[in-house]
C-alpha positions in Angstrom: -91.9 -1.6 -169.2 -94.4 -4.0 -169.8 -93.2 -6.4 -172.6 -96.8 -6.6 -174.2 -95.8 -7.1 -177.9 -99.0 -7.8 -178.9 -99.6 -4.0 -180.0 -97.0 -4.1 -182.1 -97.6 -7.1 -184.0 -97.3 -6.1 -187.2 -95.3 -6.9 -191.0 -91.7 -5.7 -190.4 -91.4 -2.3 -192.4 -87.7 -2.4 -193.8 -86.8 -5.3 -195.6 -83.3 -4.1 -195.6 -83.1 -4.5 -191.8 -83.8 -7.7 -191.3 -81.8 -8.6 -188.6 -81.6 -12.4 -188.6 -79.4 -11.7 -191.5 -77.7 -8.8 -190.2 -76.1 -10.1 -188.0 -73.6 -12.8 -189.3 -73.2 -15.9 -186.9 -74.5 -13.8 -184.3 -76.7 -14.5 -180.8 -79.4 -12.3 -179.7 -78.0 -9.2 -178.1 -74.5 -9.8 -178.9 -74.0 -10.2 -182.5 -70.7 -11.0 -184.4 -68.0 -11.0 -181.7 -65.5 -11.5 -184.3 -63.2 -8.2 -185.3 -63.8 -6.0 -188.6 -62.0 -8.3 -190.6 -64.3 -11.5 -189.9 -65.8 -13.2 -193.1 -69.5 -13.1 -193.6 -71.0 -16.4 -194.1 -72.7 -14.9 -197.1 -71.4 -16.0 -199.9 -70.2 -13.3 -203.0 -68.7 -13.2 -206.6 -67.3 -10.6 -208.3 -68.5 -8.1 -205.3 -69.2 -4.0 -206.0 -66.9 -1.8 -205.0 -67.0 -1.8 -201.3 -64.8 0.2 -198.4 -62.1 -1.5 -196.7 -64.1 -2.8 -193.6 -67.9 -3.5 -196.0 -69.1 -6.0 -197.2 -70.8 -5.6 -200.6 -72.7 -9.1 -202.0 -72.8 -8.8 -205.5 -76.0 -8.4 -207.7 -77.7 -5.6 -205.2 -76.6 -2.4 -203.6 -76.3 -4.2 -199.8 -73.5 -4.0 -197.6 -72.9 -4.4 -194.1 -70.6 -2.4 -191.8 -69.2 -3.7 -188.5 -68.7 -2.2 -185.3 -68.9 -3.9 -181.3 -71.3 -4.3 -179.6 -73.4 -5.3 -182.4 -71.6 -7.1 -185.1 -72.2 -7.4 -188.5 -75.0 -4.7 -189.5 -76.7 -5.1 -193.2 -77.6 -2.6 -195.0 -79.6 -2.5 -198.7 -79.9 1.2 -198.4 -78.5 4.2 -197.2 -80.5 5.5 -194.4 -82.2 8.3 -194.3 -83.9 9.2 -190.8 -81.8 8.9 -188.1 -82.1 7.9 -184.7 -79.8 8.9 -182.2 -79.3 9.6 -178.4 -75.9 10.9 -177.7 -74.3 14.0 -179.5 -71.0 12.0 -180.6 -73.3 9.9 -182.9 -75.2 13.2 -183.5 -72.3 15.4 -184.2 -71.1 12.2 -186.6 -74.1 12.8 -188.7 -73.7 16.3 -188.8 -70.6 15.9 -190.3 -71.3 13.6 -192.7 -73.8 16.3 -194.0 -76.6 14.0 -192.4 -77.7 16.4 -189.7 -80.6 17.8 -190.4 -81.6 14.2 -191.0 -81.3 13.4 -187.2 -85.0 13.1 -186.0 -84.1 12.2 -182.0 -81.2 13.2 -179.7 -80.8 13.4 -175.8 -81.9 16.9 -174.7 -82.2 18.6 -178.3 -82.4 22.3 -177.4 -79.7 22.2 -175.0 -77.0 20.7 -178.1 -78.5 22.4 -180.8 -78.0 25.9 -178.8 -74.2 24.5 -178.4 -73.6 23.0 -181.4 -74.9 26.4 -183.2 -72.0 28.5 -181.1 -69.7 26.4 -183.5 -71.7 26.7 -186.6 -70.8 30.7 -187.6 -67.4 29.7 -188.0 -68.6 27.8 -190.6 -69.6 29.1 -193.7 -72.9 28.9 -195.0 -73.2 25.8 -192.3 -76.7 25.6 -190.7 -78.0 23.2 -187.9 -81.8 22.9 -186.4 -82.3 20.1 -183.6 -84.6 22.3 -181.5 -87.9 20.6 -180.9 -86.7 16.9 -181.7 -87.6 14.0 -179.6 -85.5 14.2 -176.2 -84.4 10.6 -176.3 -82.2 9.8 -173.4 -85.2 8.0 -171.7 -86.2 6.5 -175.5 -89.9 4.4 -175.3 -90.3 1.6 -177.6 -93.2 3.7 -178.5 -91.8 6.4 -179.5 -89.6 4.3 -181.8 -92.3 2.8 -183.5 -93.7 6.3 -184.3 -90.4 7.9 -185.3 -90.0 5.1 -187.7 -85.9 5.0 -188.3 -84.0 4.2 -190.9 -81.4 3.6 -188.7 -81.1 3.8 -184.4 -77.2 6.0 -184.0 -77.6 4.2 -180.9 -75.6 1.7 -178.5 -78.1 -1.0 -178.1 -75.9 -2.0 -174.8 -76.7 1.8 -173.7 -80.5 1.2 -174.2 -80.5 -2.2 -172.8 -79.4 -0.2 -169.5 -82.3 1.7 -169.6 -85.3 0.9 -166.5 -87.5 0.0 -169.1 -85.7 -1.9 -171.6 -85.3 -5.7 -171.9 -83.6 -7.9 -173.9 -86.4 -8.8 -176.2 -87.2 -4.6 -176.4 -83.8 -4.9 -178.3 -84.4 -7.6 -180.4 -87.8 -6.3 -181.5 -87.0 -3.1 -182.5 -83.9 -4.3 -184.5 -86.4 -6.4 -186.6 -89.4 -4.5 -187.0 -87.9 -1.1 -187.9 -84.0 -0.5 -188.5 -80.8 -1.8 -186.9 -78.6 -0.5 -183.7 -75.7 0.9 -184.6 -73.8 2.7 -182.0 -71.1 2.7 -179.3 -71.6 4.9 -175.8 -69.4 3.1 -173.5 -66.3 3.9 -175.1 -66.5 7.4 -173.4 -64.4 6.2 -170.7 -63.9 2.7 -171.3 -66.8 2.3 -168.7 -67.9 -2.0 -168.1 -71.0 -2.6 -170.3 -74.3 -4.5 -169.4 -73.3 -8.2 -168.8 -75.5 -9.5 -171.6 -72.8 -7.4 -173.9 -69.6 -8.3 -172.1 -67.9 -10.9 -174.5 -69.5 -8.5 -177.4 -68.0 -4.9 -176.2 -64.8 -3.2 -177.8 -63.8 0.4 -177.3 -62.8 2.8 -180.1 -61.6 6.3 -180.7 -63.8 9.3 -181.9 -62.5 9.1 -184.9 -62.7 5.0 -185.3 -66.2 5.3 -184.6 -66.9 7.9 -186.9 -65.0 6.1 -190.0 -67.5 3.2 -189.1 -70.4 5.0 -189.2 -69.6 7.2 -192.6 -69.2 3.8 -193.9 -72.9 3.4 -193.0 -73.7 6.4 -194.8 -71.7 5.8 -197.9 -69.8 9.2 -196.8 -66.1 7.6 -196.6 -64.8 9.9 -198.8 -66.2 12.8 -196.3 -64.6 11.0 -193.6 -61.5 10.5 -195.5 -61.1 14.3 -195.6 -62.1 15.3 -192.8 -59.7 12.8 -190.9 -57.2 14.2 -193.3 -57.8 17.5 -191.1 -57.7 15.9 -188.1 -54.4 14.4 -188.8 -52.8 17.6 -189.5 -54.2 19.0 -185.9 -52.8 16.5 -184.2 -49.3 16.9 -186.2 -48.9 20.7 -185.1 -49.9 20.0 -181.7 -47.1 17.2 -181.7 -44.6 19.3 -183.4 -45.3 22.0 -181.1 -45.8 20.5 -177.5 -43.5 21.9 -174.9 -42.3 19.9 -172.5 -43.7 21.8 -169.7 -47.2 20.5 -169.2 -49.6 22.3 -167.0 -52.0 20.5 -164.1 -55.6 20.7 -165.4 -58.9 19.9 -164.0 -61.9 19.3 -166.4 -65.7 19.2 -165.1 -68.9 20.7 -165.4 -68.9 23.1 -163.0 -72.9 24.4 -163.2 -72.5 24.2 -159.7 -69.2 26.3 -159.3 -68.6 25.0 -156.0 -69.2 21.5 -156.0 -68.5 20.5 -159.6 -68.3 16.7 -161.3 -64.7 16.5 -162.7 -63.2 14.3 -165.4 -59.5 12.7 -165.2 -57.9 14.3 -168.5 -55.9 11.4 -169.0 -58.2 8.6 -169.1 -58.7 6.6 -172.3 -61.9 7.3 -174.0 -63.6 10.2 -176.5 -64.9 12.2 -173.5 -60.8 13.2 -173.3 -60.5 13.1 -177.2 -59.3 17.1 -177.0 -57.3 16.9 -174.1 -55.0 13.7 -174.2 -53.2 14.7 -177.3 -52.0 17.8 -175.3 -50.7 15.5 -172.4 -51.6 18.1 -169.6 -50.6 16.4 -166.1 -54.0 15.3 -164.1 -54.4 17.5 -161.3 -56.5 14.7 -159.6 -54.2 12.2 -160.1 -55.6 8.3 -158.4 -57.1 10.5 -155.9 -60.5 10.7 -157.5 -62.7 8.6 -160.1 -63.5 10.4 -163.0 -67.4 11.6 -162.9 -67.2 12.1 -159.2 -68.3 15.4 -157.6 -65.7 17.0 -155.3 -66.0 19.9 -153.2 -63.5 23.1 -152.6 -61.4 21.6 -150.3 -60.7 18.5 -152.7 -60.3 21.2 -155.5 -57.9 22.9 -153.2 -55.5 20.4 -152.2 -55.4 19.3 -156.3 -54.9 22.8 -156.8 -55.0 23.0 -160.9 -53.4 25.4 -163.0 -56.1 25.3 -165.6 -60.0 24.7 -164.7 -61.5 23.4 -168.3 -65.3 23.7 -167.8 -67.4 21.5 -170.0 -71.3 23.6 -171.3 -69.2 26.5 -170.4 -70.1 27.7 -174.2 -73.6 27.1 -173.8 -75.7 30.1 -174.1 -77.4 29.9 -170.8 -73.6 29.5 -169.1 -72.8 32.7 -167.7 -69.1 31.7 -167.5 -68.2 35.4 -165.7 -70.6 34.1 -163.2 -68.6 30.4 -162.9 -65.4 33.0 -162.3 -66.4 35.6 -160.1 -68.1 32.5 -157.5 -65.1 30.7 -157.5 -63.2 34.1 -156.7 -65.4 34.7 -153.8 -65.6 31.3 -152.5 -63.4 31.2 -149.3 -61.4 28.3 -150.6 -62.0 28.8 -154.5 -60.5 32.0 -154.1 -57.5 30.4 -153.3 -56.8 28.0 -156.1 -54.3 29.0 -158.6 -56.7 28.8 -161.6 -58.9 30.9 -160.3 -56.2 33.9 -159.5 -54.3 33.4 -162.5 -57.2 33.7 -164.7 -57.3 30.6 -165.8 -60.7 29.0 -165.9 -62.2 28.4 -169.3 -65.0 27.3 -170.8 -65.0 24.5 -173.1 -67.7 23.1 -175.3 -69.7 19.2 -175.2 -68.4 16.4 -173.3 -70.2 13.7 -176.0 -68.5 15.8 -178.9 -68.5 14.7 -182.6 -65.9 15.2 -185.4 -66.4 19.0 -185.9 -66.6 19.9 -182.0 -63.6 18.3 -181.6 -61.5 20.1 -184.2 -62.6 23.4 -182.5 -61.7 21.6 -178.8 -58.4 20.4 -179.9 -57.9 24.3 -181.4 -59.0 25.9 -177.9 -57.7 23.6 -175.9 -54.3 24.0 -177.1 -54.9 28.0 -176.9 -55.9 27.4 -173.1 -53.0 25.3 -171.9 -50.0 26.6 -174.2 -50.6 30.4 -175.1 -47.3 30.8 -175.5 -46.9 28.2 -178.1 -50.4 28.1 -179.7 -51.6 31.7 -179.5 -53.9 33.1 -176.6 -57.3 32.1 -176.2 -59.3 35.2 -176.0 -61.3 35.9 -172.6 -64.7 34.4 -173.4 -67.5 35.5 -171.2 -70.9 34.7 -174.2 -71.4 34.5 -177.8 -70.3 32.0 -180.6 -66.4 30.1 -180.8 -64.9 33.4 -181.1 -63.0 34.6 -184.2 -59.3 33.0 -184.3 -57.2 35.4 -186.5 -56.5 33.3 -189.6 -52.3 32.6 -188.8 -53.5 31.3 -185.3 -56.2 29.1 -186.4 -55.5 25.2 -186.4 -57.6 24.1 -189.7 -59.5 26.2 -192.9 -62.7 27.0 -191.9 -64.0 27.0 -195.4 -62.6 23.1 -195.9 -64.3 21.8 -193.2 -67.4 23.4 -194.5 -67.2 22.4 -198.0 -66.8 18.8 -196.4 -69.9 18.9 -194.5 -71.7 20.5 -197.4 -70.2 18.2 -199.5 -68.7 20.4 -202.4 -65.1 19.2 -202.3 
């Protein structure tokens, strides 16, 4: 892209995001390096009432939240358009109760028809992305026009981007609304060299207490961590000691899927790790790499996972019935046991992965966690109540924020 500012010179249109001061003791791209407990070099008295890990300077309603690769962020207000590319930041939103507020989001149709096979096990939960910007190829154009409170978005992420430049960055920072994002802790995956010295990795769930705290929505974080936590409790009470082998992937192409190490850190594995299945792949094969039947074969899983496979354009019976009559798929143990089930978004947010960790657990341990029933189409289905691993109702009073 052409780095022709001179359309865009204009007053900045947020004084709350002015970033020479959101970003404490900062450079260009990479911001505070320093961790969540580094001291602003603002000076305060007698500060409001802030959340562990905010600042709050006394005499206004600013605060600042930090999170790598950008630093220290300042904040006078809560935003309220939101900016986003990736559906963990997305699904963060959403959870906060700050969905609908999303106005961008890579391929928008595509999640929204996913996220809605979650949604009716919700109560009185609705979601509309269809029709938003697709923003996985954002313009600085498009920006401008959407006019963002705040960008849900790794800055290091967009920085990768053809058309995207350092000064791109720096612009849109400063004349409309801060970065505030982190993609490349999906699989610990090396960031752009400009962010190098600036890049941490968190959890799902660490990134999604940082950004609540950008909302002012701790206390919805608090309790729907609080959930979480007691998820991850049964499944470590529970786990046997038998683990089965498990290959995860997108397999749109049936034959010749991309598959995912399930034991890798990173969110993209946030609803399998905690179940410690055994990788069927082993060192034998990078995760996001495309194998073929004869590599499936000789890994030989006892459970194929199969990421979109609850999309609504997935025909998952069709996913089973061409690796049954594949030559070589026919073969693999998954496949003749039954064993090949479809799963939901890799990029998941809080809510998506309460239902993965649930499903999950139902795929690899039926014995311990209750079947998971045959899916072929149609919403998450309906978990009879002593099977299910959280209250439906809770997490929708938590979203809607009436708890």
């Amino acid at each position: 892209m052409a780095n022709d500012d001179s359309e865009y010179e204009r007053p900045t249109r947020r004084e709350y995001v002015k970033f020479g001061g959101a970003i404490v003791g900062g450079g260009l791209l990479a911001g505070c390096t320093g961790g969540e407990g580094s001291t602003p070099t603002q000076t305060t008295t007698e500060p409001a009432e802030a959340t562990a890990g905010e600042t709050t300077t006394a005499g206004d309603d600013s605060y600042s939240v930090t999170m790598a690769p950008m630093g220290e962020v300042a904040f006078e207000s809560v935003p309220e358009t939101i900016f986003t590319r990736l559906t963990h930041l997305a699904g963060m939103a959403f959870a906060l109760g700050r969905g609908e507020d999303v106005n961008a989001m890579h391929a928008p149709d595509y999640y929204d028809a996913l996220w809605n096979q979650y949604t009716p096990r919700l109560p009185g939960v609705e979601l509309d992305w269809s029709g938003l910007y697709s923003s996985w190829n954002a313009s600085k154009e498009k920006l401008y026009d959407l006019d963002s409170d705040v960008h849900l978005a790794d800055p290091a992420s967009v920085l990768a981007l053809e058309e995207w430049n350092a000064d791109d960055i720096e612009e849109i920072r400063e004349q409309i609304s801060p970065w505030f994002g982190n993609h490349f802790s999906n699989r610990h995956l090396e960031p752009p060299e400009e962010y190098a010295d600036s890049y941490e990795y968190y959890t799902l769930w660490e990134m999604f207490e940082k950004v609540a705290r950008v909302f002012r929505a701790t206390d919805r974080y608090e309790a729907l961590a609080s959930i979480h936590e007691d998820v991850l409790e049964r499944i470590e009470s529970d786990l046997p000691s038998e683990r089965p082998s498990v290959v995860m992937g997108g397999f749109s192409e049936p034959t010749s899927p991309y598959v995912y190490n399930v034991d890798t850190p990173g969110f993209l594995t946030a609803h399998v790790r905690p179940l410690r299945p055994v990788d069927a792949f082993g060192d034998a094969v990078t995760s996001g790499s495309k194998v073929d039947m004869e590599a499936l074969l000789e890994a030989d899983p006892d459970v194929i996972l199969s990421f979109g496979g609850m999309h609504p354009e997935t025909d998952m019976e069709e996913v089973r019935t061409t690796l049954e009559n594949d030559s070589v798929g026919g073969q693999l143990t998954a496949v003749q046991d039954g064993r090949v089930y479809a799963q939901g978004a890799r990029y998941q947010g809080p809510i998506v992965n309460l239902f993965q960790l649930e499903m999950t657990a139902k795929q690899l341990y039926p014995d311990v966690f209750g079947e998971w029933p045959t899916y072929v189409e149609g919403a998450y289905p309906e978990i009879p109540e002593d099977e299910r691993f959280f209250d439906r109702q809770r997490v929708a009073n938590v979203i809607d924020g009436d708890f």
